[in-house]
C-alpha positions as CSV (number, residue, x, y, z in Angstrom):
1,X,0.0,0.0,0.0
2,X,2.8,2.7,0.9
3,X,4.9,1.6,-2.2
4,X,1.6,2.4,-4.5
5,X,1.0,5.4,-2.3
6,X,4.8,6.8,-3.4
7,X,4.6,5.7,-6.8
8,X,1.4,7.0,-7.7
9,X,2.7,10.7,-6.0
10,X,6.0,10.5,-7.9
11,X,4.4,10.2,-11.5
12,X,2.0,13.1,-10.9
13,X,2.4,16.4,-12.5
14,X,2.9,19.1,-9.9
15,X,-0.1,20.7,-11.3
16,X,-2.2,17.4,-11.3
17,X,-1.2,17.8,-7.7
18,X,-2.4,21.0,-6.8
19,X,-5.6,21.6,-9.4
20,X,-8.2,18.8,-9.5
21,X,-10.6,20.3,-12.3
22,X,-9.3,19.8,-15.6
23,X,-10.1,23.5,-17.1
24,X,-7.6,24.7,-14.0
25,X,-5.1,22.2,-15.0
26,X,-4.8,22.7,-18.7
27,X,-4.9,26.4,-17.8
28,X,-1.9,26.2,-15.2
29,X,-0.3,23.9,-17.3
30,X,-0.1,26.7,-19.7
31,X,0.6,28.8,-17.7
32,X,3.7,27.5,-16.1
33,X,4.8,26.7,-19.8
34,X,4.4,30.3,-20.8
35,X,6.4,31.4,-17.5
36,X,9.3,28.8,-18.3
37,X,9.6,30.8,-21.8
38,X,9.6,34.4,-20.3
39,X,12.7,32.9,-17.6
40,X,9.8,32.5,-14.5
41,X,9.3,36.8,-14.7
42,X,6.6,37.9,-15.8
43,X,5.0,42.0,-15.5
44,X,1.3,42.7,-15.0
45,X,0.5,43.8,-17.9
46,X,2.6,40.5,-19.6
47,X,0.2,39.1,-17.1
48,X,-3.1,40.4,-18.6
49,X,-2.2,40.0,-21.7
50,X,-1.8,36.3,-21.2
51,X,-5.2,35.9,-19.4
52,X,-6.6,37.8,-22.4
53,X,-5.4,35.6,-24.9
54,X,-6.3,32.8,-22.3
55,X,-9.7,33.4,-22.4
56,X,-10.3,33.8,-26.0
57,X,-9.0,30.4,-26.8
58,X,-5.8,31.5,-28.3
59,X,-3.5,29.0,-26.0
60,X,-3.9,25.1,-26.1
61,X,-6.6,26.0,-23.0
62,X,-9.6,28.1,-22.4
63,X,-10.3,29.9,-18.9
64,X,-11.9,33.1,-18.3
65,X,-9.8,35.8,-16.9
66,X,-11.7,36.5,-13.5
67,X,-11.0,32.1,-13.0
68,X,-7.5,32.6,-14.1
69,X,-6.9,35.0,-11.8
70,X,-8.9,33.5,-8.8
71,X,-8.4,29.7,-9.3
72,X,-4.8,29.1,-10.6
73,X,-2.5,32.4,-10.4
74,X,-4.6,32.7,-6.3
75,X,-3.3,29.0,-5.6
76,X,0.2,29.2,-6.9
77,X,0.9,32.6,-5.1
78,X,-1.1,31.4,-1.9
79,X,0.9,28.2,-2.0
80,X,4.3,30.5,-2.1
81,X,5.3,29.1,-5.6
82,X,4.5,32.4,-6.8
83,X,5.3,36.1,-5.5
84,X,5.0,39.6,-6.3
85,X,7.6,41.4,-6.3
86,X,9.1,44.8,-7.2
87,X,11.6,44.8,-10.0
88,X,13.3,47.8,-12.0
89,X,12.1,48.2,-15.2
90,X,14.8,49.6,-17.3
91,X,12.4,50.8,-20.2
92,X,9.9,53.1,-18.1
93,X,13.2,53.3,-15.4
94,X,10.7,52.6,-12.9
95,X,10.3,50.2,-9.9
96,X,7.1,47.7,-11.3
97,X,5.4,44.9,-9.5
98,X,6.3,41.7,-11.3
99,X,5.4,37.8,-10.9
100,X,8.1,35.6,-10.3
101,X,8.8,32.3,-9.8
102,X,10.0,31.3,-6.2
103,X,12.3,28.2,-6.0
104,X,11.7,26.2,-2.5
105,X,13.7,25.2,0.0
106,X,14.1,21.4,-0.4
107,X,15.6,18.9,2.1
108,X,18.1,16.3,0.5
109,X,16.1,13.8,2.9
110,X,12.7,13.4,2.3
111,X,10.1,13.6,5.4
112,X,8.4,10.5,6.9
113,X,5.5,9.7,4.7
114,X,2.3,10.0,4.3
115,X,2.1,12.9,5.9
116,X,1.4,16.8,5.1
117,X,5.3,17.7,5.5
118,X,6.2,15.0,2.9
119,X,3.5,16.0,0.3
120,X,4.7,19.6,0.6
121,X,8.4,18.3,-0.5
122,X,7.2,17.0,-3.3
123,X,5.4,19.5,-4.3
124,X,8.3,22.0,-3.7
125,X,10.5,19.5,-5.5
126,X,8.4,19.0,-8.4
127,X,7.9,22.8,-8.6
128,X,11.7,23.0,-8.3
129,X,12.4,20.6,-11.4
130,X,10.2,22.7,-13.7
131,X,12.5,25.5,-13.6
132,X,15.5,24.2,-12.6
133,X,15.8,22.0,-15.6
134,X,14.2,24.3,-18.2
């Protein structure tokens, strides 16, 4: 049962793992796809622009903006995997609010499982291997 358990966890997408409806998970997919191309930085209005075309079908997926913004960007930057932060933008030469990409803090031994603690590694090592490799 606890060899299953582990196996089952290891083959899941990180996004499979955190979004159970499968509009949300083509849409995050996306998403983190889009963010791997633009380096895990992204600017609000690079930001909108995505949800935009998002909605209108343009990307593999189709999401409204206003679930975009409260399903899957709300869970990655409630789950710390996202942030908001400020950044200087040398065009405008102004200090903008950007979305990056935050890398977690990942212990070399993994936690006692199943528990909470050991589901979070994964998930921040999963998370990890999507940017890390790319």
């Amino acid at each position: 049962m606890q060899v299953e358990y582990e196996q089952a966890i290891r083959e899941e997408d990180v996004v499979k793992m955190l979004f159970r409806h499968s509009d949300s998970a083509k849409a995050a997919r996306t998403f983190i796809d889009w963010l791997k191309s633009k380096k895990g930085v992204c600017s609000h209005s690079e930001m909108s622009d995505f949800s935009h075309r998002l909605a209108s079908g343009e990307l593999r997926s189709r999401l409204s903006r206003t679930n975009f913004y409260r399903t899957v960007l709300h869970n990655f930057i409630n789950s710390g995997l996202i942030a908001e932060q400020p950044s200087y933008d040398h065009k405008s030469r102004k200090i903008v609010k950007v979305y990056r990409i935050v890398l977690q803090p990942v212990t070399k031994h993994k936690p006692m499982s199943p528990s909470f603690i050991h589901l979070a590694h994964l998930v921040g090592k999963k998370w990890n291997a999507e940017f890390i490799e790319s």
